[in-house]
C-alpha positions as CSV (number, residue, x, y, z in Angstrom):
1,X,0.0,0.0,0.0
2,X,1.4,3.5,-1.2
3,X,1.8,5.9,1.8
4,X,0.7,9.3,1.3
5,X,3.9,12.0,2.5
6,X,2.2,13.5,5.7
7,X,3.2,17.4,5.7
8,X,3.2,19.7,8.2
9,X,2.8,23.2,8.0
10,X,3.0,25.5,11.1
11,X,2.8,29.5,10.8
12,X,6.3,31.0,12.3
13,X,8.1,34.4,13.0
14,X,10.9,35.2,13.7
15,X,11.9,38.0,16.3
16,X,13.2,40.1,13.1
17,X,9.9,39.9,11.4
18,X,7.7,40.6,15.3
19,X,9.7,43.7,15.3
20,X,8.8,45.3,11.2
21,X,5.5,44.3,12.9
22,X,5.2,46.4,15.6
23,X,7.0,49.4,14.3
24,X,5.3,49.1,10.9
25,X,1.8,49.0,12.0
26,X,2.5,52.5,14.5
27,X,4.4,54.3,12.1
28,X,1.4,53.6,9.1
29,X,-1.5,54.4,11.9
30,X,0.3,57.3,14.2
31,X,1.1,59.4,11.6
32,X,-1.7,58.7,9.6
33,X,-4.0,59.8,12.5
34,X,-1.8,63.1,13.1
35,X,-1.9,63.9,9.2
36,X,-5.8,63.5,9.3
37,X,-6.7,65.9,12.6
38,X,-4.1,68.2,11.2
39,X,-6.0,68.4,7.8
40,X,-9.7,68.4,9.6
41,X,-8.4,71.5,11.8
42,X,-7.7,73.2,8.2
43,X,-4.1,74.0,8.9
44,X,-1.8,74.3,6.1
45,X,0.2,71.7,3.8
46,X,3.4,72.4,5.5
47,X,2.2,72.1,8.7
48,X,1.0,68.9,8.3
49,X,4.5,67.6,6.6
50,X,6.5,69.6,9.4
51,X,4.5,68.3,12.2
52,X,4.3,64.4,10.8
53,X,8.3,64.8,10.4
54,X,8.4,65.8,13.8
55,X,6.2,62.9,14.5
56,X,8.0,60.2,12.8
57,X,11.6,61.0,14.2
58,X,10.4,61.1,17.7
59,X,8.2,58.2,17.0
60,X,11.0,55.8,15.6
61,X,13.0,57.5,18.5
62,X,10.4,56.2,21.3
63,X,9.4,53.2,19.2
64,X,13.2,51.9,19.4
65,X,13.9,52.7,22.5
66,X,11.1,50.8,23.6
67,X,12.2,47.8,21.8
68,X,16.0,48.2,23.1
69,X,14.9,48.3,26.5
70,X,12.3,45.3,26.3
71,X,15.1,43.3,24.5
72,X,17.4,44.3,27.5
73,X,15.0,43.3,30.4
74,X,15.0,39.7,28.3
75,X,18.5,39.5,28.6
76,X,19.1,40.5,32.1
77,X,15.9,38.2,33.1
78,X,17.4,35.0,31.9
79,X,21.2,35.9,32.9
80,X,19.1,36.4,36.6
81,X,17.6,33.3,36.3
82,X,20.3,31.1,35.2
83,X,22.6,32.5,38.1
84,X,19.4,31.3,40.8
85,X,19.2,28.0,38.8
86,X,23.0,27.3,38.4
87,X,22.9,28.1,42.5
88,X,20.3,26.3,43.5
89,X,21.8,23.1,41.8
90,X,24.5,23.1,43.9
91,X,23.1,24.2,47.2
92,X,19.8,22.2,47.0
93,X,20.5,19.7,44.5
94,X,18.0,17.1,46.1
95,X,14.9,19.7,45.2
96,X,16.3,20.5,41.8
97,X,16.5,16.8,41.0
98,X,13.0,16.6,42.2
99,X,12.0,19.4,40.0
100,X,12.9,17.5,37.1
101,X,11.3,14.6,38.2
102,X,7.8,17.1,38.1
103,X,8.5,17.6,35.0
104,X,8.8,13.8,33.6
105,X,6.1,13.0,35.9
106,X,3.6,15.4,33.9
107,X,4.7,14.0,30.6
108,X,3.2,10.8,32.0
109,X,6.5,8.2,33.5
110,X,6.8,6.6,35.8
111,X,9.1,6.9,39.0
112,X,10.9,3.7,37.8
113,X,11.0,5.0,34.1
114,X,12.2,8.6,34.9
115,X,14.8,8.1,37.9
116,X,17.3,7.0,35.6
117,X,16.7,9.8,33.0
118,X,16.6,12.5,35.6
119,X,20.0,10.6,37.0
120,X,21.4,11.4,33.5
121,X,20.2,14.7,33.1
122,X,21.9,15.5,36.8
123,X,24.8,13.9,36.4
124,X,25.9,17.3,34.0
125,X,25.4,20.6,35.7
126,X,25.5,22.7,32.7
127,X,23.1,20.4,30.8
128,X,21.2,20.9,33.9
129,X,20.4,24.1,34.7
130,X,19.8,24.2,30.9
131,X,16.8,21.6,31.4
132,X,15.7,23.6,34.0
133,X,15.2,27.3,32.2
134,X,13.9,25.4,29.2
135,X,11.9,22.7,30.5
136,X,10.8,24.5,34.2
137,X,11.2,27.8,33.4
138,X,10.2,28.5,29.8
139,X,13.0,30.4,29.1
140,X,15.5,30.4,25.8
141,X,18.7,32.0,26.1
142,X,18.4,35.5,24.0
143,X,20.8,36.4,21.1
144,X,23.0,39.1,23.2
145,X,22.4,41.0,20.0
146,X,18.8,41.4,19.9
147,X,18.4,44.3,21.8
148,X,20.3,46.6,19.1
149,X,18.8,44.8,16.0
150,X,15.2,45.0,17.7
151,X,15.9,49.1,18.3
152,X,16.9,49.5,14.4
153,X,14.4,47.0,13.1
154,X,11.4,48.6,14.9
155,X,12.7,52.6,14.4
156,X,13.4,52.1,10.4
157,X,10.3,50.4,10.0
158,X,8.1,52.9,12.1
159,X,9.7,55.5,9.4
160,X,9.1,53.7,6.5
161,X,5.5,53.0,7.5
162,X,5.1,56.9,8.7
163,X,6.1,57.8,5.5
164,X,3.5,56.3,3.3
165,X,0.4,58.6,4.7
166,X,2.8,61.2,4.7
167,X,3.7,61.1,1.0
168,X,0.9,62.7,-0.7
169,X,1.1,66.2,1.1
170,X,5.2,66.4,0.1
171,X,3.5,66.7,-3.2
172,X,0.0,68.1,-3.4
173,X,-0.4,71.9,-1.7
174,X,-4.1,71.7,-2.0
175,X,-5.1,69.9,1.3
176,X,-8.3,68.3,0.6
177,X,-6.3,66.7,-2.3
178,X,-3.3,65.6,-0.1
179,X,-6.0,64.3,2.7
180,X,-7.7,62.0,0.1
181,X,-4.4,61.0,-1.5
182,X,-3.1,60.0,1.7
183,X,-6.2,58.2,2.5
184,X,-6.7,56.0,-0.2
185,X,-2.8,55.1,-0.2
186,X,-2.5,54.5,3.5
187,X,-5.6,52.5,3.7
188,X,-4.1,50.5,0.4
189,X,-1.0,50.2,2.4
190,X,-2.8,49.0,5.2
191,X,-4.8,46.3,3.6
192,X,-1.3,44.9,2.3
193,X,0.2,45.5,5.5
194,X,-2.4,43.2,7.2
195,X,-2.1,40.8,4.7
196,X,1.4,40.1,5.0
197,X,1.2,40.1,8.6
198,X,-2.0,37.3,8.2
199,X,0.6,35.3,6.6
200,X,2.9,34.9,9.9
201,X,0.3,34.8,12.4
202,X,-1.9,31.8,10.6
203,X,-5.0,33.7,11.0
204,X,-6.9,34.5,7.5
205,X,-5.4,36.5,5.0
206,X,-8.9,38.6,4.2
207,X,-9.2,39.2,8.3
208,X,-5.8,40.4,9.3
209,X,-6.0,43.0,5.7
210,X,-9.5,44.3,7.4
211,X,-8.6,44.2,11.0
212,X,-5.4,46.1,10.4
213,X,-7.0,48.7,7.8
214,X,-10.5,49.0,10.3
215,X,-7.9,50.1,13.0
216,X,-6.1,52.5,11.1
217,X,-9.1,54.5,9.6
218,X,-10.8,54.4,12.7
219,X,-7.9,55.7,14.2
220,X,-7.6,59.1,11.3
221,X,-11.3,59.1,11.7
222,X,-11.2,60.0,15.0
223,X,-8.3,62.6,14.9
224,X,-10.3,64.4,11.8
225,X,-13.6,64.5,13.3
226,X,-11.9,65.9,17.0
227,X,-10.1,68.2,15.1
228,X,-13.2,69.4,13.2
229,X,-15.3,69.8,15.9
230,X,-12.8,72.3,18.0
231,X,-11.0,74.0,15.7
């Protein structure tokens, strides 16, 4: 009897891409919001490009830091828990082993069939302590990288997303024709946007594309109609 090749496909992102998603979707909805109030209170073209360039450079600024710091606290969190682990092997090695043992026991052994792996696993500290952030604790040990790649990753993609509603008022000095420009691209970009993003979270392409673009307009809806109301 033929067998039929069994293939398995599981949705997947990596830390790099998590980060073009968080600063991409700001930088398309912040400034797109700020562009829109500016343009419902009436104020000029160059306003609106002056104030959204002051926008995006502190935004990417914030954005980043954000990211660097978050990617820090990782790092320090599991270099804090590996010291307490790597401790208490030593100084209470009976409940560590013992720890383990929970561990086994909730994947289902037995005491006879798991005393000689958690013997094994103990006999190596450094193998360990390593069972013990990954297996007890959850934990994986973080590039010592990250934190500076996250920080660039999320500020140049907050800038290239705050860009796009942007765009059309670097070019158009009527600002009813700049305000619809930048509409219809930023709500394009959006959609795509969303899409993309569907693709590594394993929901449904046509529901991340409308989530992401409902958010943003509702978000430039509300900062035209404030601004409209008291200007």
């Amino acid at each position: 009897m033929r067998q039929q090749q069994h293939t398995e496909h599981h949705f997947t992102a990596t830390d790099t891409v998590r980060d073009i998603v968080i600063g991409m979707s700001d930088g398309l909805t912040v400034p797109f919001a700020l562009a829109a109030g500016l343009s419902g209170a009436k104020v000029g073209t160059s306003v609106v490009v002056l104030a959204g360039l002051a926008e995006i450079a502190a935004g990417s600024i914030a954005m980043g830091l954000g990211g660097y710091l978050a990617a820090r606290t990782d790092q320090e969190h599991y270099a804090s828990e590996l010291q307490r682990e790597n401790d208490e092997t030593v100084e209470k090695p009976d409940a560590e082993w013992n720890e383990v043992a929970d561990v086994f026991r909730g994947w289902g052994l037995s005491e006879q069939q798991l005393k000689p792996v958690v013997d094994t696993i103990a006999s190596d500290q450094k193998r360990w302590v390593g069972f013990m952030m990954r297996y007890e604790l959850g934990l994986e040990e973080p590039d010592p990288r990250r934190a500076v790649r996250s920080a660039a990753t999320i500020a140049l993609s907050y800038v290239a997303g705050g860009f796009i509603p942007l765009g059309p008022y670097f070019f158009m000095a009527d600002l009813q024709r700049g305000l619809t420009a930048s509409v219809i691209v930023t709500l394009i970009a959006l959609a795509v946007f969303g899409c993309i993003k569907a693709r590594f979270t394993g929901i449904p392409i046509w529901r991340g594309g409308f989530q992401t673009t409902l958010i943003g307009g509702l978000a430039a809806s509300a900062a035209f109609l404030i601004a409209r109301i008291f200007r």
